[in-house]
DRENKOL-662255 format. One record per residue: x, y, z of N, C-alpha, C in turn; residue in one letter; residue number from 0. Coordinates in Angstrom, 2 decimals. Example, Ala and Ser with C-alpha at 12.3 -4.5 7.8 and 13.67 -1.06 7.14 Angstrom:
2
<r <13.19, -5.69, 7.80>, <12.30, -4.50, 7.80>, <13.20, -3.30, 7.80>, 'a', 0>
<r <12.85, -2.25, 7.08>, <13.67, -1.06, 7.14>, <12.90, 0.03, 7.87>, 's', 1>
//
This chain:
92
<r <121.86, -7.82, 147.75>, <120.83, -6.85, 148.00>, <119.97, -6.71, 146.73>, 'x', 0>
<r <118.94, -7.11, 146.83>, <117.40, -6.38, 145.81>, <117.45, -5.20, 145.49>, 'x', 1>
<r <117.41, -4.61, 144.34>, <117.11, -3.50, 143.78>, <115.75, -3.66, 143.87>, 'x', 2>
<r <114.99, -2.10, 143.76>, <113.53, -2.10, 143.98>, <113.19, -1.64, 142.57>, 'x', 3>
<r <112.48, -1.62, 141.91>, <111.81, -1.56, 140.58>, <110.91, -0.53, 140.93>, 'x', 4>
<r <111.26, 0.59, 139.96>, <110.38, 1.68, 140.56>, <109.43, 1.42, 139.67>, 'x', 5>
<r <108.06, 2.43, 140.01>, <106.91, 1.91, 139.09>, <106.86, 2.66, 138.07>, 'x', 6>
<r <106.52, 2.62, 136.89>, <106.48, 3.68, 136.00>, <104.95, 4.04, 135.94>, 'x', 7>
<r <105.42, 5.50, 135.60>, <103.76, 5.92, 135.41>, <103.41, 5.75, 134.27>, 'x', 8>
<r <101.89, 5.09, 133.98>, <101.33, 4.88, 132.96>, <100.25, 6.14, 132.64>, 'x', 9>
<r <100.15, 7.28, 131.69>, <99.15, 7.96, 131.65>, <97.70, 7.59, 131.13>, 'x', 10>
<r <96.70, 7.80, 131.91>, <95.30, 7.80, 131.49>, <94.24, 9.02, 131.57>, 'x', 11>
<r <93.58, 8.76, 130.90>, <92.80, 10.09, 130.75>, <91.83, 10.09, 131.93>, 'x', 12>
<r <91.58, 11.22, 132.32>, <90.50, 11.13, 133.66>, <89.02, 11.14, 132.91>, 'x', 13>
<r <88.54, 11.30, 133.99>, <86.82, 11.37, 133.65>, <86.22, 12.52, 132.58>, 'x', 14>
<r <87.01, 13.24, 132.40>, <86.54, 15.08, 132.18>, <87.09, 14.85, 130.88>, 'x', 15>
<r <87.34, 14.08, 130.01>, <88.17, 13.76, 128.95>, <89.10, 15.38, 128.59>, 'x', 16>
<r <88.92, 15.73, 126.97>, <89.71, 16.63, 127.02>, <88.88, 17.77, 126.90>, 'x', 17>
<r <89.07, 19.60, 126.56>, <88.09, 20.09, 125.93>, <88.71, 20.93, 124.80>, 'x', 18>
<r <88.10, 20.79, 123.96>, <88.70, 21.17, 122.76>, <89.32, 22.73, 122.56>, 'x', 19>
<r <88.40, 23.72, 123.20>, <88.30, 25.23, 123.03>, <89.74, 25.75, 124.55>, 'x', 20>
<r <90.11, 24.41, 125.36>, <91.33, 24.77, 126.00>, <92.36, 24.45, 125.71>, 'x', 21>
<r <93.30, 25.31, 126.30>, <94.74, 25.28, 126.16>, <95.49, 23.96, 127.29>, 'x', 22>
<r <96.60, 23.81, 126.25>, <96.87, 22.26, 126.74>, <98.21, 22.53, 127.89>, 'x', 23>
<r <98.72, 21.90, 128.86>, <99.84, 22.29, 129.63>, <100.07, 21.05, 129.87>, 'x', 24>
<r <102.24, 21.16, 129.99>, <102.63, 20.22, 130.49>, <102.11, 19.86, 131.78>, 'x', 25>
<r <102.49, 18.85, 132.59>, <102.33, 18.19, 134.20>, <103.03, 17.34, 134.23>, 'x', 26>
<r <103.72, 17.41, 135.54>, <104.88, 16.69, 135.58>, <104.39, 15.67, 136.89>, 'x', 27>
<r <104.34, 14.88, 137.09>, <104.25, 13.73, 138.15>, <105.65, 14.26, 139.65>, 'x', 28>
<r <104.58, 14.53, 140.50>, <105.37, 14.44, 141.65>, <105.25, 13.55, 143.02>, 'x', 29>
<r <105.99, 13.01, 143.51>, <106.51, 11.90, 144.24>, <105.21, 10.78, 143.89>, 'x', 30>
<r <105.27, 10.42, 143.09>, <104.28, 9.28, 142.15>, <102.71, 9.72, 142.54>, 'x', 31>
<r <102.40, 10.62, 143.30>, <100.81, 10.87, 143.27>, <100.34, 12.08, 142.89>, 'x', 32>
<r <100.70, 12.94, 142.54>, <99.96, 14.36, 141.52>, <101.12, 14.65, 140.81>, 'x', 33>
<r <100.18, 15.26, 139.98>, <100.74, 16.39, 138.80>, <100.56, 17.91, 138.97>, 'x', 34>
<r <102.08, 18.50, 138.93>, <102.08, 19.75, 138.99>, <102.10, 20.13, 138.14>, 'x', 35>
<r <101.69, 21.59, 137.85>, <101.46, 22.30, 136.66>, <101.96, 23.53, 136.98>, 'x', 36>
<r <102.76, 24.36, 135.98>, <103.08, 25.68, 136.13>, <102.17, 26.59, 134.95>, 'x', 37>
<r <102.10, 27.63, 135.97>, <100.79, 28.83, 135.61>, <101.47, 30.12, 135.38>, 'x', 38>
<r <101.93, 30.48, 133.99>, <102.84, 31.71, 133.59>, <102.37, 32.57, 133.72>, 'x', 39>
<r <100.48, 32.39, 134.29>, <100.18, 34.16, 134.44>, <100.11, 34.18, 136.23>, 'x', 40>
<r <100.10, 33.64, 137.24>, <100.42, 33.72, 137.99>, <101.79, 33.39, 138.58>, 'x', 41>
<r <102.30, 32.59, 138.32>, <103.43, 32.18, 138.53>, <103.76, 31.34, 139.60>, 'x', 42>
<r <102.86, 30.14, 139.51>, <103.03, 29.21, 140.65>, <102.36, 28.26, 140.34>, 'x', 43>
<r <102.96, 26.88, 141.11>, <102.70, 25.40, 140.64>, <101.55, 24.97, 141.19>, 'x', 44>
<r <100.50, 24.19, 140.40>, <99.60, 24.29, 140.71>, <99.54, 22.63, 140.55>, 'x', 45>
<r <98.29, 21.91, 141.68>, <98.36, 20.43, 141.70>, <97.22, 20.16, 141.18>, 'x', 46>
<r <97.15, 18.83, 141.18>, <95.92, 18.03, 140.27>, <96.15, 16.51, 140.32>, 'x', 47>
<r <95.04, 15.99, 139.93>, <95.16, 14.89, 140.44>, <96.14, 13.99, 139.20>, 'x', 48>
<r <96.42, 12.74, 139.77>, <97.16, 12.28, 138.10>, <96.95, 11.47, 136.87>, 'x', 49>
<r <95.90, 12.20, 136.01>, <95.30, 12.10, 134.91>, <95.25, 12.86, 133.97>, 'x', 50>
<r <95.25, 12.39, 132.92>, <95.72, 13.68, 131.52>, <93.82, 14.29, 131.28>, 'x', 51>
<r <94.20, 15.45, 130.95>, <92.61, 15.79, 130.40>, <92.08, 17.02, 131.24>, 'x', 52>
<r <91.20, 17.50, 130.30>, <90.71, 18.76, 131.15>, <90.72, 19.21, 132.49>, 'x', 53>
<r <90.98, 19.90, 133.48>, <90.79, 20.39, 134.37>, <90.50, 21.73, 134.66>, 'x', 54>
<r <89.53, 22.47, 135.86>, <89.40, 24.10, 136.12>, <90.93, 24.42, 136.62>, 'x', 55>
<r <90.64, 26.05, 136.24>, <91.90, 26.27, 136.41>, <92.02, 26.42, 138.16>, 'x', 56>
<r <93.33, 26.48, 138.46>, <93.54, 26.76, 139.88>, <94.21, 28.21, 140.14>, 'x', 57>
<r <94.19, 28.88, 139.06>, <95.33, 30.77, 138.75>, <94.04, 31.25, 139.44>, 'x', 58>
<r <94.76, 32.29, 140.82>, <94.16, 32.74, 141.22>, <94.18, 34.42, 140.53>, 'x', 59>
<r <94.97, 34.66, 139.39>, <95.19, 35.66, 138.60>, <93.82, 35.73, 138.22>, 'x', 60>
<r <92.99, 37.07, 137.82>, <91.72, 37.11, 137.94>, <91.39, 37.66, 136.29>, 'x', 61>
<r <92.93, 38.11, 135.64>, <92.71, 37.95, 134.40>, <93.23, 37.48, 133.30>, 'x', 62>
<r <93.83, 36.12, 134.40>, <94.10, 34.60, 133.24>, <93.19, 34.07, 132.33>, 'x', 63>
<r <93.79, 34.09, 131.13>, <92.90, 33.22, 130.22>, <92.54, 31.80, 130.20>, 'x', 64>
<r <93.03, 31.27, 131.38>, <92.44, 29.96, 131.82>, <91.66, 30.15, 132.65>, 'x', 65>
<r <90.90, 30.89, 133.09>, <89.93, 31.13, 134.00>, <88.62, 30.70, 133.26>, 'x', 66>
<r <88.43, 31.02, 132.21>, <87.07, 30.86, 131.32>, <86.79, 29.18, 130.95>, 'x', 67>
<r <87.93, 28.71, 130.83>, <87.82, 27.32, 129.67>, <88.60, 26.38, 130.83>, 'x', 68>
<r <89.49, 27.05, 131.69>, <90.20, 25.82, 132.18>, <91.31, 25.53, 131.45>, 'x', 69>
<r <92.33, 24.23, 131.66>, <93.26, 24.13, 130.54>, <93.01, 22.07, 130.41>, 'x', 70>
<r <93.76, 21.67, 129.45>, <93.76, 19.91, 129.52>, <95.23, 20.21, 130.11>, 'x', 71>
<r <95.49, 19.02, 130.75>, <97.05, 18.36, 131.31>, <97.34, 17.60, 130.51>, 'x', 72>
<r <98.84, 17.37, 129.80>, <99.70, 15.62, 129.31>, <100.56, 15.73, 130.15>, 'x', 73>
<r <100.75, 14.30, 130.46>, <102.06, 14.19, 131.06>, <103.33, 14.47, 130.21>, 'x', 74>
<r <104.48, 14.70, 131.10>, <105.25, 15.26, 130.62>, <106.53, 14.90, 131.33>, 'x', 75>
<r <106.32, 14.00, 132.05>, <107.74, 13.61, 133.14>, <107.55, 13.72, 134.39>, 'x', 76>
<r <108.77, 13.14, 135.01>, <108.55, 13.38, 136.30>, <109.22, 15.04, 137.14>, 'x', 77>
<r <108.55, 15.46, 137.99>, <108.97, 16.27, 138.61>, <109.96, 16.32, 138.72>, 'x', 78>
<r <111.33, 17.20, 138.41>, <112.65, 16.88, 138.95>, <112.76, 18.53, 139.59>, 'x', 79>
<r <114.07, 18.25, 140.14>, <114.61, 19.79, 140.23>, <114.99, 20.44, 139.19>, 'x', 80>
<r <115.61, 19.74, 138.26>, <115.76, 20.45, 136.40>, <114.21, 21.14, 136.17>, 'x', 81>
<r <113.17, 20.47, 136.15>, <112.32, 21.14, 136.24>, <111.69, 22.33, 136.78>, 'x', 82>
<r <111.78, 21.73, 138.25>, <112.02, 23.08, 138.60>, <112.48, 24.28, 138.30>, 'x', 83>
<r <113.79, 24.42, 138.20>, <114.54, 24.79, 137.95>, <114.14, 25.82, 136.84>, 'x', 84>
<r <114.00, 25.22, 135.41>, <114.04, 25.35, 134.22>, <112.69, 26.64, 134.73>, 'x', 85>
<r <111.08, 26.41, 135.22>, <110.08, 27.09, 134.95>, <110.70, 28.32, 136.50>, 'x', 86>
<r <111.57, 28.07, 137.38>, <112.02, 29.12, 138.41>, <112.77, 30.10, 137.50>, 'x', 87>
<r <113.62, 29.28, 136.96>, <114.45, 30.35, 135.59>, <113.43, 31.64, 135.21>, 'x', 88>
<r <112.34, 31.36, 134.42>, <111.70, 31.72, 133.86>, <110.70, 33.25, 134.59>, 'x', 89>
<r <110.70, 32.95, 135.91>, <109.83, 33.70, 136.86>, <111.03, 35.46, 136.77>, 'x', 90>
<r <112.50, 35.11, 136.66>, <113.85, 36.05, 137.32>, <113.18, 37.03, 136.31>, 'x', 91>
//
């Protein structure tokens, strides 16, 4: 039997490069096509496409400080349930 070779993700920067005056957040790659992001002033995972670099924010918190500037994404791993886990911890 063949083992399958999973693909690894290679990070690249998107179009929006980075912006300097935002705050940077992990993103974790989930089931190989987006990156989730966790949002400590709302408290929920937020998607994006999968590229490192600026993005608007998605906190529907109305007085997050990513609302003004947005934040950049790096990758940071893949989605696991440890992950999970680890930023669910954090919500108790």
């Amino acid at each position: 039997m063949t083992k399958q070779r999973q693909k690894r993700h290679v990070p690249t920067v998107g179009p929006y490069g980075f912006r300097e005056d935002a705050p940077t957040l992990k993103a974790y790659l989930a089931s190989g096509e987006y990156y989730r992001v966790y949002c400590k002033y709302c408290r929920r995972w937020h998607t994006h496409s999968p590229f490192e670099g600026h993005r608007l924010a998605h906190c529907d918190d109305p007085d997050s400080p990513y609302a003004p500037t947005g934040y950049n994404l790096v990758y940071a791993g893949e989605f696991t349930l440890a992950v999970w886990r680890r930023f669910s911890d954090v919500q108790s």
